[in-house]
Each structure stands twice: as C-alpha cells, then as structure tokens.
Residue frames relative to the residue before (quaternion, step in Angstrom):
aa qw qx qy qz dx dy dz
X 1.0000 0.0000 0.0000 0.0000 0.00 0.00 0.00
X 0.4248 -0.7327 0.4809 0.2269 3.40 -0.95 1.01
X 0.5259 -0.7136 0.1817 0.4256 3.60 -0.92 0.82
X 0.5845 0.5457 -0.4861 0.3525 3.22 0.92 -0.42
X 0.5977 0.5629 -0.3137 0.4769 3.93 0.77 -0.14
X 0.5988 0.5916 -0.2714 0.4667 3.59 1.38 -0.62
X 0.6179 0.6208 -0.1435 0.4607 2.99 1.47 -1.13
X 0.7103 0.4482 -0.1900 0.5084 2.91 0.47 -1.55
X 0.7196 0.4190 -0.1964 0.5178 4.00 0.70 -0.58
X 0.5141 0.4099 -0.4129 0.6302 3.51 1.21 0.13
X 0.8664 0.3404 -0.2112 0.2980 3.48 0.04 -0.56
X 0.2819 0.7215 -0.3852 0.5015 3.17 2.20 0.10
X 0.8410 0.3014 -0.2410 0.3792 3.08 0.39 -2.04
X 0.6035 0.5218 -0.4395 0.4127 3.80 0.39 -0.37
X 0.6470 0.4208 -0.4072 0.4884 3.49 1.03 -0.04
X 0.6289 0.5233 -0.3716 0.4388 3.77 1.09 -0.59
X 0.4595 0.6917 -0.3810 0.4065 3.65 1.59 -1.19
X 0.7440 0.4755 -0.1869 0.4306 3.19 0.45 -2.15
X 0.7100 0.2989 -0.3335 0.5435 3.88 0.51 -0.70
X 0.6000 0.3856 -0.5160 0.4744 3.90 0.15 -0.03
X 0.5954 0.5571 -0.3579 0.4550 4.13 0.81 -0.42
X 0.7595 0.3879 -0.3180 0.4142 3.73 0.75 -0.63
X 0.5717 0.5577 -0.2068 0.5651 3.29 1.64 0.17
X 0.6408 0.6655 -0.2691 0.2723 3.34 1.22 -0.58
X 0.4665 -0.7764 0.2746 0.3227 3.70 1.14 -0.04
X 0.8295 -0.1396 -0.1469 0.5205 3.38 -0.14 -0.10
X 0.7845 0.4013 -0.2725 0.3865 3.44 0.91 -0.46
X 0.2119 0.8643 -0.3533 0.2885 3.54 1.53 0.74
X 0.5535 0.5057 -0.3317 0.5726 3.42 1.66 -0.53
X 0.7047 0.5019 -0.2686 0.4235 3.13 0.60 -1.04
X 0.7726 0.3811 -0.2182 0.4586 3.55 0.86 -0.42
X 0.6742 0.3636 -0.3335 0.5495 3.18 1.08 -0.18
X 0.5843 0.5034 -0.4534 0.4467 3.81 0.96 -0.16
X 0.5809 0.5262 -0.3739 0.4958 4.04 1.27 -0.78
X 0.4724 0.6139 -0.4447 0.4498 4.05 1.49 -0.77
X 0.8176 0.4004 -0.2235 0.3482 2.98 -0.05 -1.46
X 0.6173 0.4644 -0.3649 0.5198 3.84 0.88 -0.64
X 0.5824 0.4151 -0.5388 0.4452 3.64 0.39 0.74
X 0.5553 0.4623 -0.4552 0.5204 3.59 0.82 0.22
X 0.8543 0.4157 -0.1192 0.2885 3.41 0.27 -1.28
X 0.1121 -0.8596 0.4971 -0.0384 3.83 -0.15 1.42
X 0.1556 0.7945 -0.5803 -0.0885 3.64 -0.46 -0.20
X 0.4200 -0.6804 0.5882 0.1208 3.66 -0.67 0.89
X 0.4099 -0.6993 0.4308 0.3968 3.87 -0.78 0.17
X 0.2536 -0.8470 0.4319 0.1783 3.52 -0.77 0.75
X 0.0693 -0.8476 0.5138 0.1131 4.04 0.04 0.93
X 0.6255 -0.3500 0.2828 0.6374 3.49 0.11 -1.05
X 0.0486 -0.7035 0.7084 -0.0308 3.63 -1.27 0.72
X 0.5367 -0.5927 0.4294 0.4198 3.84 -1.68 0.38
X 0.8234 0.3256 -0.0235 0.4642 3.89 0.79 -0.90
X 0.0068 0.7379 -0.6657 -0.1108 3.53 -0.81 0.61
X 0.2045 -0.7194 0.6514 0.1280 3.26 -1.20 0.73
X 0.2011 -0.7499 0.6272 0.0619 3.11 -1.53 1.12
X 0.3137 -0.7423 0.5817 0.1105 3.50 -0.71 1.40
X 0.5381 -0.6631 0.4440 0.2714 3.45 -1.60 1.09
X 0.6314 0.4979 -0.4858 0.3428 3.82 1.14 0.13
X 0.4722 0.7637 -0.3794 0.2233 3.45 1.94 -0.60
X 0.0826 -0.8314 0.5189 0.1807 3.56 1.60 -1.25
X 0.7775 -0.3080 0.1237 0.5342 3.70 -1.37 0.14
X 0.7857 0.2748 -0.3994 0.3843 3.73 0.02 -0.18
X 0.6236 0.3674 -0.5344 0.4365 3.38 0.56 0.86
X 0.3714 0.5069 -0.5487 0.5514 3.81 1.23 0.89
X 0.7594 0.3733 -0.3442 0.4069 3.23 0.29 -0.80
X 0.5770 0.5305 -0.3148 0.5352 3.53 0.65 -0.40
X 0.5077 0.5271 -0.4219 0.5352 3.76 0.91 -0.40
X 0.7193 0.5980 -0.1332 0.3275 3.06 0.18 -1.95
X 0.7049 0.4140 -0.2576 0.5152 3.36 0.74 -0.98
X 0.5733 0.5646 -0.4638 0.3707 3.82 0.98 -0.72
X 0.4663 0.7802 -0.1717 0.3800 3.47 1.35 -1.75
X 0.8240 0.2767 -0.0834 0.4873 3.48 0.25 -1.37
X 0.6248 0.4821 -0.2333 0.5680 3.36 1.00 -0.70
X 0.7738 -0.4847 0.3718 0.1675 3.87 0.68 0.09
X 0.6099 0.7303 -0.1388 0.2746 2.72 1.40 -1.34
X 0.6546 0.1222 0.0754 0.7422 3.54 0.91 -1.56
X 0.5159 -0.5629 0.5938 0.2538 3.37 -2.36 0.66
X 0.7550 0.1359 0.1048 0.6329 3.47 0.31 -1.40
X 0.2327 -0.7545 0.6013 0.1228 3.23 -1.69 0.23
X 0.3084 -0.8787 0.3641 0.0147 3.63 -0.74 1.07
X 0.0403 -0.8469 0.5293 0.0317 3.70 0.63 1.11
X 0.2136 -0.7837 0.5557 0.1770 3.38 -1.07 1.40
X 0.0356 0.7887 -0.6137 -0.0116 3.92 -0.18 0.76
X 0.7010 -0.6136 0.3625 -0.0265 2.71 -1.84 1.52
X 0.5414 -0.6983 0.3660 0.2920 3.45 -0.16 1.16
X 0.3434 -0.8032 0.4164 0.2521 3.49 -0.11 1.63
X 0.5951 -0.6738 0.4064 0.1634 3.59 -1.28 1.24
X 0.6170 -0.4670 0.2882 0.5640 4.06 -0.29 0.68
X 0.8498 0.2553 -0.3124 0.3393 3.59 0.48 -1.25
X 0.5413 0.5815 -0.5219 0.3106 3.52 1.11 0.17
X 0.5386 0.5580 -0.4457 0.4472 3.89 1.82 -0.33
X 0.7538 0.5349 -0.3173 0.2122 3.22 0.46 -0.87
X 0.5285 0.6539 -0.2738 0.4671 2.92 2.18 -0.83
X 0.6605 0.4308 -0.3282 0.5200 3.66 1.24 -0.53
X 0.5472 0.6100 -0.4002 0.4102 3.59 0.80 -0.16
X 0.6463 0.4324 -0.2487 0.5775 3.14 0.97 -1.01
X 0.6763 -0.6007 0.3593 0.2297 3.95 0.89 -0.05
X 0.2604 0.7684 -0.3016 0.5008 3.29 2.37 0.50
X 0.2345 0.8350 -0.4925 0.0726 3.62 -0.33 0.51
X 0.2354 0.8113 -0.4571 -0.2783 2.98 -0.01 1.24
X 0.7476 -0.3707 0.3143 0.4526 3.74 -1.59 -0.26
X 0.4060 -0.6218 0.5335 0.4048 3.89 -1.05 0.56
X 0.3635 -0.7583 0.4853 0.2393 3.48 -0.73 1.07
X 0.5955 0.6551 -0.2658 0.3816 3.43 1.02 -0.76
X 0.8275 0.0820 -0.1710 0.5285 3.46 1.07 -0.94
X 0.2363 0.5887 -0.6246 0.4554 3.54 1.12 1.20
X 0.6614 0.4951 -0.4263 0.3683 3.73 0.78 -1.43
X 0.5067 0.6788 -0.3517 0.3985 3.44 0.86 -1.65
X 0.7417 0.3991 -0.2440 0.4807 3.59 -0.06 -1.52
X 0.6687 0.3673 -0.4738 0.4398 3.63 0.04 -0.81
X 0.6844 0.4761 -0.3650 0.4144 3.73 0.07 -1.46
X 0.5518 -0.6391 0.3823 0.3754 4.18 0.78 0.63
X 0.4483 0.4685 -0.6583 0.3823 4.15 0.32 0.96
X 0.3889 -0.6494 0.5952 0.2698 3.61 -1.19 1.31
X 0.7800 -0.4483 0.2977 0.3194 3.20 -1.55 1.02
X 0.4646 0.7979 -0.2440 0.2965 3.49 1.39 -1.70
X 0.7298 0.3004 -0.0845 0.6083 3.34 0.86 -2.00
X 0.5754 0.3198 -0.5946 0.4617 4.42 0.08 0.34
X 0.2287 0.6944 -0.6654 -0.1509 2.62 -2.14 -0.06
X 0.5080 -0.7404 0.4018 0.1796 3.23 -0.97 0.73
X 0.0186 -0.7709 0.6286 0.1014 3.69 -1.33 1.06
X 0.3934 -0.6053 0.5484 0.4219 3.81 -0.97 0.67
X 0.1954 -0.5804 0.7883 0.0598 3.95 -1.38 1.19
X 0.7340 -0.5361 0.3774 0.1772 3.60 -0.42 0.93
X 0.7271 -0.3287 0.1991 0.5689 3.70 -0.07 -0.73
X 0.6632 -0.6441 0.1947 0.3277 3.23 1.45 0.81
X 0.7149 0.5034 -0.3481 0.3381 3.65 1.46 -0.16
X 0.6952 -0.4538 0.0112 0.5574 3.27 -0.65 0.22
X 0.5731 0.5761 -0.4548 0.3645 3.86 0.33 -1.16
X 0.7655 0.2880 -0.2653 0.5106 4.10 0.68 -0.92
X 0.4928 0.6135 -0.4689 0.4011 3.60 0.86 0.07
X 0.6870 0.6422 -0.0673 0.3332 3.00 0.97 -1.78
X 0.6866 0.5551 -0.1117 0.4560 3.06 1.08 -1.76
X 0.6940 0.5334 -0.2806 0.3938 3.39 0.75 -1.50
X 0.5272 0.5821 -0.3670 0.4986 3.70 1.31 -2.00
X 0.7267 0.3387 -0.3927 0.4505 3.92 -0.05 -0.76
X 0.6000 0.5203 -0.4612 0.3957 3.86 0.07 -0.59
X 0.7222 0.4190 -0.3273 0.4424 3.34 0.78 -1.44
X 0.5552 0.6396 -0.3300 0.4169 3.80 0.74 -0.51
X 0.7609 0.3854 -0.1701 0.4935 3.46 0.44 -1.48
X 0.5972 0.5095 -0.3535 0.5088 3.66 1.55 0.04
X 0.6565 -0.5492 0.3622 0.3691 3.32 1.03 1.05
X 0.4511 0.7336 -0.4384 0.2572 4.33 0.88 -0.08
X 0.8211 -0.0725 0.0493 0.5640 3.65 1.01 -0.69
X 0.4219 -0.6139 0.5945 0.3028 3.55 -1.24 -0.07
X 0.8846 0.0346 -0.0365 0.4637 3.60 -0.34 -0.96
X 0.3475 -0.8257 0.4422 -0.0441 3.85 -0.83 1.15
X 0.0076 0.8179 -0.5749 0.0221 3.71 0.18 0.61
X 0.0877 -0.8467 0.5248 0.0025 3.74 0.04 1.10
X 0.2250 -0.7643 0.5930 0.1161 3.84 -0.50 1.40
X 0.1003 -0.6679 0.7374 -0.0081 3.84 -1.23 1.08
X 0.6954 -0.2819 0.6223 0.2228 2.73 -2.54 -0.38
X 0.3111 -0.7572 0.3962 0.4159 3.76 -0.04 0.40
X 0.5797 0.5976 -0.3903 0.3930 3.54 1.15 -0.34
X 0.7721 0.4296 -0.2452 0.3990 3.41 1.19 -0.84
X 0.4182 0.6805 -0.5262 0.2918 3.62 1.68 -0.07
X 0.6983 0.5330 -0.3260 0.3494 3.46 -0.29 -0.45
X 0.5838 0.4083 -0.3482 0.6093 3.75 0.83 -1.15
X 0.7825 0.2585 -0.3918 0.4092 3.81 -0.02 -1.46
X 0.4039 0.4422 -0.7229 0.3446 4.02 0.06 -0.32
X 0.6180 0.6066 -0.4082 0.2892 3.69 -0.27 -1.75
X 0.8264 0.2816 -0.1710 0.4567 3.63 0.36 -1.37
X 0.5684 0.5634 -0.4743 0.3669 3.48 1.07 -0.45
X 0.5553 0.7029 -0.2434 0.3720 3.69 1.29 -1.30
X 0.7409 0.5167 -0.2233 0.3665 2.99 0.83 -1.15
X 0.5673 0.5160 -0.1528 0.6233 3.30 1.45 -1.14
X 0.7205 0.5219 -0.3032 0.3415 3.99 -0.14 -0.47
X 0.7594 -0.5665 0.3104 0.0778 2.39 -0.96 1.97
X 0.2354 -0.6661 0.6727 0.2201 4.39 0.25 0.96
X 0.7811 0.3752 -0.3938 0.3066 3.99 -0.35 -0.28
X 0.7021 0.3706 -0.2548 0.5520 3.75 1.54 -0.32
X 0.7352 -0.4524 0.3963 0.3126 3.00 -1.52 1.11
X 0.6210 -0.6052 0.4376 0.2380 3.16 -1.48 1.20
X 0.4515 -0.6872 0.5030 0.2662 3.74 -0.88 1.08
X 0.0045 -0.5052 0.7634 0.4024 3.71 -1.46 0.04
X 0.3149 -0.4496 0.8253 0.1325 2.09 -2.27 -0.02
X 0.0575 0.8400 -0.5364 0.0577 3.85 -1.46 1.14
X 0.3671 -0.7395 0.4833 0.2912 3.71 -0.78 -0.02
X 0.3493 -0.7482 0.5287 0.1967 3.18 -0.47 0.59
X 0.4341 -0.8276 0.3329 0.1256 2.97 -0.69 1.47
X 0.2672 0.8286 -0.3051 0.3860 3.65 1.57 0.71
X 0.8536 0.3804 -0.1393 0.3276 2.64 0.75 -1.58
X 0.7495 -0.5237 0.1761 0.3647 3.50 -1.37 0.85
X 0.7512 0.5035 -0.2529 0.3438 3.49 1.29 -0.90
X 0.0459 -0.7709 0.6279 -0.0968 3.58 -0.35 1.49
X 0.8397 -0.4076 0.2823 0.2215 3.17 -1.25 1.27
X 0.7880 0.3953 0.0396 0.4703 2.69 -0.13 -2.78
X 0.8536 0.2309 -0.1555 0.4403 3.74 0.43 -0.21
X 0.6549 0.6467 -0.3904 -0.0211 3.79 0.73 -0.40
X 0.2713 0.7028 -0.5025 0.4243 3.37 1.56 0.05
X 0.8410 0.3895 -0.3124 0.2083 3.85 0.09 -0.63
X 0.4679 0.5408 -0.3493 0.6054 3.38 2.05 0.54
X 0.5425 -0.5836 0.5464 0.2582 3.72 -1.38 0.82
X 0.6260 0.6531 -0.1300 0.4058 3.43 1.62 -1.18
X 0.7857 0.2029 -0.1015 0.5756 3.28 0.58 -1.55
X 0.4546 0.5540 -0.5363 0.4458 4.21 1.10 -0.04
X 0.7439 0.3947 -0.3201 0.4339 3.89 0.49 -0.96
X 0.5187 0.4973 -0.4827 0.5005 3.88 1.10 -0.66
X 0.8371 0.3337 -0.3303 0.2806 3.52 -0.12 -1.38
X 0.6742 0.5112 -0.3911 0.3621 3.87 1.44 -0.16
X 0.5340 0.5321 -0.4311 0.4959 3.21 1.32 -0.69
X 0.7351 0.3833 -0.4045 0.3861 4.13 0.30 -0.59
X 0.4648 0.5766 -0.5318 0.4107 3.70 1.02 -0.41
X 0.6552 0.4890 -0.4025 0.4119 3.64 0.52 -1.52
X 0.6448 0.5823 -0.4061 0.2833 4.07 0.55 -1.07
X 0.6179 0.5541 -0.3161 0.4597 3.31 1.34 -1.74
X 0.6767 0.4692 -0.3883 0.4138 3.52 0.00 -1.17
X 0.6134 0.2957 -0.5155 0.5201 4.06 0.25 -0.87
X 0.7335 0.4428 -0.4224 0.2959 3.86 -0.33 -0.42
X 0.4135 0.7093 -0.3878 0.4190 2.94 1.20 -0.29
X 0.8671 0.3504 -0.0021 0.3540 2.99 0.54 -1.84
X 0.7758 0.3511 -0.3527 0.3879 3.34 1.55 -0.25
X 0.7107 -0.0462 -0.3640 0.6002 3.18 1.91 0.82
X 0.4863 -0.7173 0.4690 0.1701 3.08 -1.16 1.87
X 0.6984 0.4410 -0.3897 0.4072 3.39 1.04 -1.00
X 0.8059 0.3418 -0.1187 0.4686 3.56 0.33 -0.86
C-alpha cells in the first residue's frame, strides 16, 4: 500500500475506533480516555532558561508560560509568531498595526516585557514552527527549552520537534498547558474538543506513517 493510502487508512481506523468507542457501553470511557492519551505527552518540567510559546497554544498557553515565570520555573519567554500574510503587510503599509496579542497577554499576566521575545515560525505550522525553534537554538541563543502546546498536539509536535533538534543541545520538553479545553477523561462530550481530538488523531497517524522511526 502506497503511503498516502496507509495514511489515509490509519487514520480512518482511529476515527472508526473512536466512533465504535462512543457507542461501546460501559467501557467507552475507558476507551476513549486511553484514545485520547495517544495524542497527549507531557515531559517533566523542572527549571529551564526559555519557554516557548507555540501559535496553536493561544491564551492558555500564555498562561501556562506565565505561570512557569512566576513560579521560578523559566528565565525569559519565547513567542513563536507566524510570518505575517501579504494582507497583514499591506495592512501595515497603509499604517494598520495590529498589537501582538500573545505578548500583550504575557505583559498583563505580570512577565516584564524584558523577559518575552519574539521568533518568526514560518507560516506558523508545525514543520516551520519546529524548524525555526532549532535554527534559533543551534545559533548559540539558549541551552535548555521547555516548549508549551495544545494537549492534542503534544505528542505529534514532540515527534517533529525531535527530529529537528540540535544533538549538541539539551533535550527539549515539550508540555500541555493545562488551560486548554481538551481533557482526556471527558473530550468526546464537547462538539469542540470531539473534532480537535479527531482531526489530530488523523495528523498523528499520517506522521506516524511518514516517519515510523521518529
């Protein structure tokens, strides 16, 4: 079977799994809560020099920054923002500005401006997120790296972050921020977090398949 068919049929069945699980009677929690924990990684977090907020993390992976910050945890914080789109130049040409929402949040939630800083992540998905966070690393910018996600997306991005990381710098974590709407034990029972957690099952499985080892 060619990959793009492998894919597609890996990610069929984890969608049929999941629907044959919300149907499944008593042990449906249990199966759909083990579903969802194949998306959802978290690495231990002690103290590191740099957290990095990703652009899928959104306001609860500021807060999750924020909370590392105060607590000791991280020095400086690192918002990855997305290479701005023709009409978002043209809108500044014309004198349009908007504010970075991410480290307005930062600032309000009490991290001085001093400790953000900002790296373009390419068109913002993971491969150019991913890629860039290593460039900036291997350019000598930090040692140790605590990377905030979506919990659905920890697992797929660990995968790509690994792949891309620098052999001479300390191993990245990678966490979920604990904001965010998608919880394990319950997401089948939102319209919201049932489509987040199927649409990422379908992602893992193509990565899966287009690298088994990694």
């Amino acid at each position: 079977m060619i990959p793009g068919r492998r894919a597609i049929g890996c990610a069929g069945l984890l969608v049929v799994l999941s629907g044959i699980a919300v149907v499944a009677g008593p042990l449906r929690q249990d199966v759909l809560t083990a579903i969802a924990n194949l998306l959802v990684v978290a690495d231990p977090v002690t103290t590191a020099d740099l957290a990095v907020v990703t652009p899928e993390s959104g306001a609860a992976g500021d807060l999750e920054a924020s909370d590392l910050y105060r607590n000791s945890k991280v020095k400086s914080i690192l918002v990855l923002v997305p290479t701005p789109l023709p009409v978002d130049r043209e809108l500044k040409r014309r004198g349009v500005h908007y504010p970075n929402l991410a480290v307005d949040t930062l600032v309000q939630l009490g991290v001085p401006p001093s400790a953000i800083a900002t790296l373009d992540a390419g068109e913002g998905g993971t491969t150019e997120n991913t890629t860039a966070l290593s460039k900036w690393v291997i350019a000598g910018r930090r040692t140790s790296v605590v990377v905030i996600v979506s919990p659905t997306h920890a697992r797929r991005y660990r995968r790509a972050l690994n792949r891309v990381w620098p052999a001479t710098a300390p191993s990245p974590s990678v966490t979920p921020t604990r904001y965010a709407q998608f919880r394990p034990q319950d997401w089948w029972r939102s319209r919201a977090t049932l489509r987040e957690g199927l649409m990422e099952l379908e992602k893992l499985a193509l990565d899966y398949v287009q690298h088994p080892l990694r």
